[in-house]
KOLMIDO-168548 format. One line per field, with one value per residue (C-alpha): residue number from 0; x, y, z. Coordinates in nm, 4 decimals, padded with zeros to 6 digits. Last residue first. Layout:
# residues N
seti = (NUM, ...);
x = (X, ...);
y = (Y, ...);
z = (Z, ...);
This chain:
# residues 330
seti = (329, 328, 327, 326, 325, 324, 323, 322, 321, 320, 319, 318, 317, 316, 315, 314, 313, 312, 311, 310, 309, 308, 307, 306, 305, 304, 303, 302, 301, 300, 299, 298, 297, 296, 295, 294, 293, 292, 291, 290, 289, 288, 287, 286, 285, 284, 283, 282, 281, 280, 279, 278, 277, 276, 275, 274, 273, 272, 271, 270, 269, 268, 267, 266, 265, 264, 263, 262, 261, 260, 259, 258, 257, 256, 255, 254, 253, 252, 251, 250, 249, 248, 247, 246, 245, 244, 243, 242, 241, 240, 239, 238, 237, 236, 235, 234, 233, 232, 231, 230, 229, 228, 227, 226, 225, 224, 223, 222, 221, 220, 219, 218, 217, 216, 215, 214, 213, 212, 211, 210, 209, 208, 207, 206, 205, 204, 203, 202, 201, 200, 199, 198, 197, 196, 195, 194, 193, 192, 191, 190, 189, 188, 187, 186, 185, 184, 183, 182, 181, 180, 179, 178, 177, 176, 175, 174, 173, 172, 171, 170, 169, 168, 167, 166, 165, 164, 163, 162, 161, 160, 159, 158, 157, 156, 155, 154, 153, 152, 151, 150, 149, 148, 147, 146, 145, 144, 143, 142, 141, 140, 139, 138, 137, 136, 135, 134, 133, 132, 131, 130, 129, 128, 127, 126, 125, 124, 123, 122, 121, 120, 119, 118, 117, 116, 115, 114, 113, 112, 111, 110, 109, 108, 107, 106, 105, 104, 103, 102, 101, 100, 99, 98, 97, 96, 95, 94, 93, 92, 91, 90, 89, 88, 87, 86, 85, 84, 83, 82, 81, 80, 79, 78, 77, 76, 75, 74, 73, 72, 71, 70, 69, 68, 67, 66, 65, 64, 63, 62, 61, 60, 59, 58, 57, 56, 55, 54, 53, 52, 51, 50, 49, 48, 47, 46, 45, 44, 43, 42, 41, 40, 39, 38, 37, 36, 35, 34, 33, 32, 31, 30, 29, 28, 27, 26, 25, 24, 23, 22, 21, 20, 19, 18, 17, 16, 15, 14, 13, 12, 11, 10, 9, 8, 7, 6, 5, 4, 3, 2, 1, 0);
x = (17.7546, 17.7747, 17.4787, 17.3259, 17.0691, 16.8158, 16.7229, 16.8911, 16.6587, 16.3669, 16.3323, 16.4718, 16.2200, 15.9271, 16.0879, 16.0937, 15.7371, 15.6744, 15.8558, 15.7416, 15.3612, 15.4210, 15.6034, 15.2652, 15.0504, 15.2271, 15.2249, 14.8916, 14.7641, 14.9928, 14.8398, 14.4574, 14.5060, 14.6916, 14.4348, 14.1084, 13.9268, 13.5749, 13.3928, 13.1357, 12.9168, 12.5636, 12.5248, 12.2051, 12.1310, 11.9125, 11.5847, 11.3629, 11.4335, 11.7074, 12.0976, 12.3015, 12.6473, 12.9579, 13.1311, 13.4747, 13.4837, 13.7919, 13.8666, 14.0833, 14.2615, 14.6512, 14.6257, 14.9376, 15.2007, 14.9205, 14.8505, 15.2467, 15.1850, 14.8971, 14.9902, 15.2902, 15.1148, 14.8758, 15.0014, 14.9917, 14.5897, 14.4205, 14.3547, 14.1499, 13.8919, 13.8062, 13.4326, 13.1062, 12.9923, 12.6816, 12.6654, 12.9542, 12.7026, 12.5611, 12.8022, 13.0078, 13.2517, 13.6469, 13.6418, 13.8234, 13.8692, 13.9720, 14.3394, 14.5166, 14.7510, 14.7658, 14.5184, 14.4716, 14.2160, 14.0408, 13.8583, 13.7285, 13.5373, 13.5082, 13.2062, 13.0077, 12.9469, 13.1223, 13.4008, 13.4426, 13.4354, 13.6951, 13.9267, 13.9299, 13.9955, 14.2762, 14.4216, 14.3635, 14.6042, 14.8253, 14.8746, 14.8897, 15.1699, 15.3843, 15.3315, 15.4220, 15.7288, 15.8558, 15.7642, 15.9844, 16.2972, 16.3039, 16.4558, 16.0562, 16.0687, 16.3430, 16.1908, 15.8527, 15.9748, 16.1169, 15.8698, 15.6286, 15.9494, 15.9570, 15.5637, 15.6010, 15.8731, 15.6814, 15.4599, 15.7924, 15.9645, 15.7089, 15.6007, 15.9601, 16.0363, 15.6776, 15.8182, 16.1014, 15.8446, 15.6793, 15.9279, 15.8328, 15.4707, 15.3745, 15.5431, 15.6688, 15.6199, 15.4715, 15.7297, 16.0656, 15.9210, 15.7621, 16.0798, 16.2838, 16.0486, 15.9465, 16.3262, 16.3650, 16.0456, 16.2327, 16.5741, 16.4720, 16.2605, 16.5241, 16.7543, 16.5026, 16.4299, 16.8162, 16.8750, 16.6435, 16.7284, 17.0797, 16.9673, 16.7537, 17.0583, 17.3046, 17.0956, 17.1012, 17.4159, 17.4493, 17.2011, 17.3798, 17.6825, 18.0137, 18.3569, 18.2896, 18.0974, 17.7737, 17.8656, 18.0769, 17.7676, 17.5068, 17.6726, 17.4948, 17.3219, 16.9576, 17.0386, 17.1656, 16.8945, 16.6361, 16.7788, 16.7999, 16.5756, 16.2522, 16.3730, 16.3983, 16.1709, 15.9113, 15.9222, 15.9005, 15.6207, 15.4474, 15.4528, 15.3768, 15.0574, 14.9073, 15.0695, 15.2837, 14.9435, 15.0244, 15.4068, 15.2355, 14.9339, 15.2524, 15.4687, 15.1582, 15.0411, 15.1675, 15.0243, 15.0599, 14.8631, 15.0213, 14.8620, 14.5935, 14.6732, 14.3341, 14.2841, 14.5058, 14.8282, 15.0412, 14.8002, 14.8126, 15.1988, 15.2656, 15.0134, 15.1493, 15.5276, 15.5529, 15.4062, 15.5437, 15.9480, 15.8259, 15.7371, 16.0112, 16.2920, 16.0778, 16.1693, 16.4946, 16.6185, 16.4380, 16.6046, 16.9948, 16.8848, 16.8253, 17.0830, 17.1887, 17.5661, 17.4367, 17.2398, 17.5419, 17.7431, 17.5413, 17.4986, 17.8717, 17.9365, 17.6482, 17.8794, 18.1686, 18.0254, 17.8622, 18.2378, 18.3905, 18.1406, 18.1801, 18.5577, 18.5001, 18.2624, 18.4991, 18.8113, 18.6402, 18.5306, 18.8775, 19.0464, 18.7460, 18.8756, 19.2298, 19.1285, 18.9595, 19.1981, 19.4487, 19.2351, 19.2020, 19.5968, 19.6285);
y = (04.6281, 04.2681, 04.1839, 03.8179, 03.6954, 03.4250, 03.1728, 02.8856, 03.0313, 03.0653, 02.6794, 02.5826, 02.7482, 02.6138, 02.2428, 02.3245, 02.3499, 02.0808, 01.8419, 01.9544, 01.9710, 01.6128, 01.5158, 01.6220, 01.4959, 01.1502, 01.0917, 01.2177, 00.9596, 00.6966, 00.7991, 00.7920, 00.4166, 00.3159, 00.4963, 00.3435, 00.5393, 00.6314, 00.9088, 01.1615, 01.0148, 01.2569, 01.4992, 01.6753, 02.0242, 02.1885, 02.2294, 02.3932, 02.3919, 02.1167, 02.1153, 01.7877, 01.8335, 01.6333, 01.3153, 01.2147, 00.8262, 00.7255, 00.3320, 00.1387, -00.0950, 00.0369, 00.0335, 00.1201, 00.2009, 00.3670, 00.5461, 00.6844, 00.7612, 00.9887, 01.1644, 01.2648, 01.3331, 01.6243, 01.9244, 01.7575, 01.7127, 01.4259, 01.6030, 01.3864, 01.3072, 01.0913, 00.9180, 01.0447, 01.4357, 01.3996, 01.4988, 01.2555, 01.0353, 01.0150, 01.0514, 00.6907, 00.7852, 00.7166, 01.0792, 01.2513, 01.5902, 01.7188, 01.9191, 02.0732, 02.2605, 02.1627, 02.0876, 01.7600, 01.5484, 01.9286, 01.8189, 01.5203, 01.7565, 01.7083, 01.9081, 02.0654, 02.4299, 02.4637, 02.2629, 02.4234, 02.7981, 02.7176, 02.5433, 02.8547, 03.0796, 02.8660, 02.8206, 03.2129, 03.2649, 03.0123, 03.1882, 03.5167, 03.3599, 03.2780, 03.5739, 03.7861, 03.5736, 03.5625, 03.9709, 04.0338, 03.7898, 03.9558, 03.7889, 03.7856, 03.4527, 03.2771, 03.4198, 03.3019, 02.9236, 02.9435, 03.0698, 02.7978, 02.5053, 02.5564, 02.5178, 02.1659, 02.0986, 02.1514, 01.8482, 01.7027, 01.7445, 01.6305, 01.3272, 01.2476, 01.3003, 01.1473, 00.8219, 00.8186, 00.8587, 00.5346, 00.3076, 00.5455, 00.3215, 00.3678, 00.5833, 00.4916, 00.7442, 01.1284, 01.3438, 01.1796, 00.9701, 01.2991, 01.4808, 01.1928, 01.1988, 01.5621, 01.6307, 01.3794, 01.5177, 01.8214, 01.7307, 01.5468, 01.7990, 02.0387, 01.8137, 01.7075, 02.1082, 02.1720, 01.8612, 01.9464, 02.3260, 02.2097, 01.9462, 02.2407, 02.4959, 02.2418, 02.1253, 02.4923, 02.5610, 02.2242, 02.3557, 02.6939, 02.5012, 02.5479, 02.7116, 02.9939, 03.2978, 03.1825, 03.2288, 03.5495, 03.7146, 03.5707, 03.7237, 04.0353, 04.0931, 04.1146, 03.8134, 03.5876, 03.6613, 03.5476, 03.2660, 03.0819, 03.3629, 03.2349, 02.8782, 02.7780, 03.0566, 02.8962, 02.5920, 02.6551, 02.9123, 02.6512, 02.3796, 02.5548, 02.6896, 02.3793, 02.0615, 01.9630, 01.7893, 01.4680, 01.4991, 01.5171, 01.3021, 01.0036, 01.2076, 01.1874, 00.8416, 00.6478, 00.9432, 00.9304, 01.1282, 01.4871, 01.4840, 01.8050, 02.1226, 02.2080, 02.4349, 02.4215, 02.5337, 02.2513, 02.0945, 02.3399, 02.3474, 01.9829, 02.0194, 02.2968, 02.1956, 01.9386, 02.1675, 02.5052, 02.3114, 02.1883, 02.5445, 02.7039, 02.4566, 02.4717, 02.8956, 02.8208, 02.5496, 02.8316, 03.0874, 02.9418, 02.8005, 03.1734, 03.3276, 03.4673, 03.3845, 03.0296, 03.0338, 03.1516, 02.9005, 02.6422, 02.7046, 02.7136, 02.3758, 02.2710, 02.3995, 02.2753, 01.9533, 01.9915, 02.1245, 01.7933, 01.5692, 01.7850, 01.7622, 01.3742, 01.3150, 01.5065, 01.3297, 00.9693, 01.0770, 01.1639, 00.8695, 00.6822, 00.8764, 00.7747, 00.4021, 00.4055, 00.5878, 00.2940, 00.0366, 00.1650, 00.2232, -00.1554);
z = (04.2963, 04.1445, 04.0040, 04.0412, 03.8022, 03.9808, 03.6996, 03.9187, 04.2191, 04.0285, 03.9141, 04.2768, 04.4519, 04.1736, 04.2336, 04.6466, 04.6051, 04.4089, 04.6462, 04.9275, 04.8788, 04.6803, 05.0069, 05.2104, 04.9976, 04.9886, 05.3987, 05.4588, 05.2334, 05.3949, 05.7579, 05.5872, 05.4625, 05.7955, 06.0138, 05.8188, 05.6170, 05.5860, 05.4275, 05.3590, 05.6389, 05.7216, 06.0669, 06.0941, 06.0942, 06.3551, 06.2890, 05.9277, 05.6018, 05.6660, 05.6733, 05.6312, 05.7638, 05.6793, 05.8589, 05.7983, 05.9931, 06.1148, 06.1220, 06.3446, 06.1077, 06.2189, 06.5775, 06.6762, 06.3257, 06.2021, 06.4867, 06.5198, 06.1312, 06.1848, 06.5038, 06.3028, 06.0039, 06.1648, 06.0283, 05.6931, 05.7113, 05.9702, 06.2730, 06.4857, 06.6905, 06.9521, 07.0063, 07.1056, 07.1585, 07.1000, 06.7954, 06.7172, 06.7729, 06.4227, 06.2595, 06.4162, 06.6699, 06.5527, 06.4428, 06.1429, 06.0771, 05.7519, 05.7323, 05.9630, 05.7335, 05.3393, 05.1255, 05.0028, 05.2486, 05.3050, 04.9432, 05.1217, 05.3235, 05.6839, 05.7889, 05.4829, 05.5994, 05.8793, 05.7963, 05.4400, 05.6401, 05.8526, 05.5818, 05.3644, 05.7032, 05.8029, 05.4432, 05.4314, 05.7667, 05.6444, 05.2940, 05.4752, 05.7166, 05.4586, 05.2718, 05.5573, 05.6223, 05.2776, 05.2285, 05.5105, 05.4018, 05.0711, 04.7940, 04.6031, 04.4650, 04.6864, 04.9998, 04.8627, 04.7848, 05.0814, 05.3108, 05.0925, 05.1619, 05.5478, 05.5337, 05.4249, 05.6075, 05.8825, 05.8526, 05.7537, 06.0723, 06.2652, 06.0812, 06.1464, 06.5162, 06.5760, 06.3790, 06.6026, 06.9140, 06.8454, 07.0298, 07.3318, 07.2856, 07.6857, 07.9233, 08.2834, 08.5660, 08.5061, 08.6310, 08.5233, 08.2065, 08.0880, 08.1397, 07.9415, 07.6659, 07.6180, 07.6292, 07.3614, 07.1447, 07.1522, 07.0764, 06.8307, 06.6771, 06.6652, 06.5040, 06.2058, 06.1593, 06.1269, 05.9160, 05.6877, 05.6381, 05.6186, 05.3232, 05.1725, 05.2194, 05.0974, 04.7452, 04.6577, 04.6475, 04.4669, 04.1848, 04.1634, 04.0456, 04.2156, 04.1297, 04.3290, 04.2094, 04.3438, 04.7462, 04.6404, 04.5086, 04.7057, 05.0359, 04.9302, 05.2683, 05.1102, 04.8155, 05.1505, 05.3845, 05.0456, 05.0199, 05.3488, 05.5131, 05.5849, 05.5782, 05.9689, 06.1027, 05.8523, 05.9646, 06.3255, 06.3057, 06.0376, 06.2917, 06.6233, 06.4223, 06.3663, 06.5675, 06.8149, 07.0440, 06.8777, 07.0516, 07.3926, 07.3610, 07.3308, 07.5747, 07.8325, 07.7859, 08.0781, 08.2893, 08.6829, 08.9208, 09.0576, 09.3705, 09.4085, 09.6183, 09.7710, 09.6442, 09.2960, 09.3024, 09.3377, 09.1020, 08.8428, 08.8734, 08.8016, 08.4965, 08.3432, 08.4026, 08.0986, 07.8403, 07.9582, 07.9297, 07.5821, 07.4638, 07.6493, 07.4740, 07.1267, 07.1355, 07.2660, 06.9999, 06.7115, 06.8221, 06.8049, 06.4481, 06.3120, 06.5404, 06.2444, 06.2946, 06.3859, 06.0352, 05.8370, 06.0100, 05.9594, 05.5512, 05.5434, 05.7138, 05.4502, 05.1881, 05.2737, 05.2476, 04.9189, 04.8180, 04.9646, 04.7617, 04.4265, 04.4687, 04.5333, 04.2566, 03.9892, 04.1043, 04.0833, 03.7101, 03.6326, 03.7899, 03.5752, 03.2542, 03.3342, 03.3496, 03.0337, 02.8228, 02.9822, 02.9145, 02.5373, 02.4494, 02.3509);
């Protein structure tokens, strides 16, 4: 007889648990804002994509009024479509890392660790609040930007075409820098210095850069670019061979590039991009071969799943150090 009663107190227990460790994940994100606010950390980063966006929709309004004769601003249907695929390269890591540099590492530096992991809570939920902040900051920051492209570009340029895309931008945006957000944190967690977190960052970028330079030049669009992170292997709807002269649109097609990616999968899914590579002779120019072929939706879902398997692992190593982390009390 005493059974459904054990079994009804253990589920008020169990109810009790989930909603104390609901209301101190809460608490922590509130927490996690605050310390970036008192920072200035997410403050900085609205500003900094405020200019950028404001310099992207004035350019062309201002060349004209400029130009000599002053030229009439002509309309563009497809300006905040070009105008989200443009976000790309270095704007994404800056942004990413600006929004994770510090999330650990600011907190080991200023000693706020202590108190933070002396409460009642498990290093693991800590944790789970600053990447869920750090998620929700970078998915804010590129709604508001891709909004204010939006509604500016509708203003100066007329009617736009595909805004039902622009969601999609939002998120291929925010994980192509996600995956940057999670090296500076990974490093800042590592090392507990926001300094060396940033430097790192940007030496790894600097030497993906380089690496992925030197690949291009030497064999064109690699299929080993397809995995690496950053910009990535670049595709061209031209076939090879007149892509020399200058045929055809090309594109971006590494992490840096998934926004682009899944906005053209969702628009012309079947159109294929062709990854072409360079065939050098003993003597002439050097002639341009096909590596590859892929079609937008097939190259969009790749870019998709190396990118969250960049996240993932990454933030699995971060978490890894950060729950083997030992805090001293001075």
């Amino acid at each position: 007889m005493p059974q459904p009663s054990r079994k009804r107190g253990n589920g008020l227990v169990a109810q009790k648990k989930r909603a104390g460790t609901l209301a101190a994940f809460i608490a922590l994100l509130y927490y996690e804002f605050l310390w970036n606010i008192r920072k200035k950390k997410i403050i900085a980063i609205f500003i900094i994509i405020f200019a950028i966006a404001t310099v992207q929709l004035a350019f062309t309004p201002i060349a004209d009024a400029l130009a000599n004769p002053p030229q009439t601003l002509q309309a563009n249907s497809t300006f905040v479509f070009g105008g989200i695929e443009a976000l790309t390269g270095i704007f994404l890591f800056l942004v990413g890392v600006a929004t994770t540099m510090n999330t650990v590492s600011g907190e080991f530096e200023s000693g706020t660790i202590v108190p933070l992991l002396t409460k009642p809570v498990s290093k693991t939920l800590v944790f789970a609040a600053k990447i869920v902040a750090s998620v929700i900051t970078l998915l804010a920051a590129y709604s508001f930007l891709v909004g204010y492209i939006a509604i500016g570009g509708t203003l100066i340029y007329g009617s736009q075409d595909n805004l039902n895309l622009v969601p999609l931008g939002i998120l291929g945006l925010t994980i192509g820098s996600m995956v940057w957000a999670s090296v500076a944190l990974t490093l800042g967690t590592l090392s507990k210095n926001s300094v060396l977190a940033a430097l790192g960052s940007f030496g790894f970028y600097i030497g993906l850069l380089i690496g992925g330079t030197l690949i291009a030049s030497q064999l064109g669009a690699s299929t080993v670019l397809f995995y690496a992170p950053g910009m990535g292997a670049t595709g061209t709807t031209a076939a090879c061979a007149g892509l020399e002269r200058g045929g055809g649109q090309t594109f971006s097609t590494g992490t840096d590039g998934l926004a682009s990616m899944l906005m053209r999968w969702v628009l012309n899914p079947g159109q294929v991009l062709n990854f072409c590579g360079f065939q050098f002779r003993a003597s002439g120019n050097p002639t341009t071969t096909l590596l590859a072929s892929d079609t937008f939706a097939n190259v969009a879902f790749r870019d998709l799943w190396v990118s969250l398997v960049y996240v993932a692992g990454l933030l699995l190593l971060s978490w890894f150090a950060f729950r083997r982390s030992q805090i001293v009390e001075s």
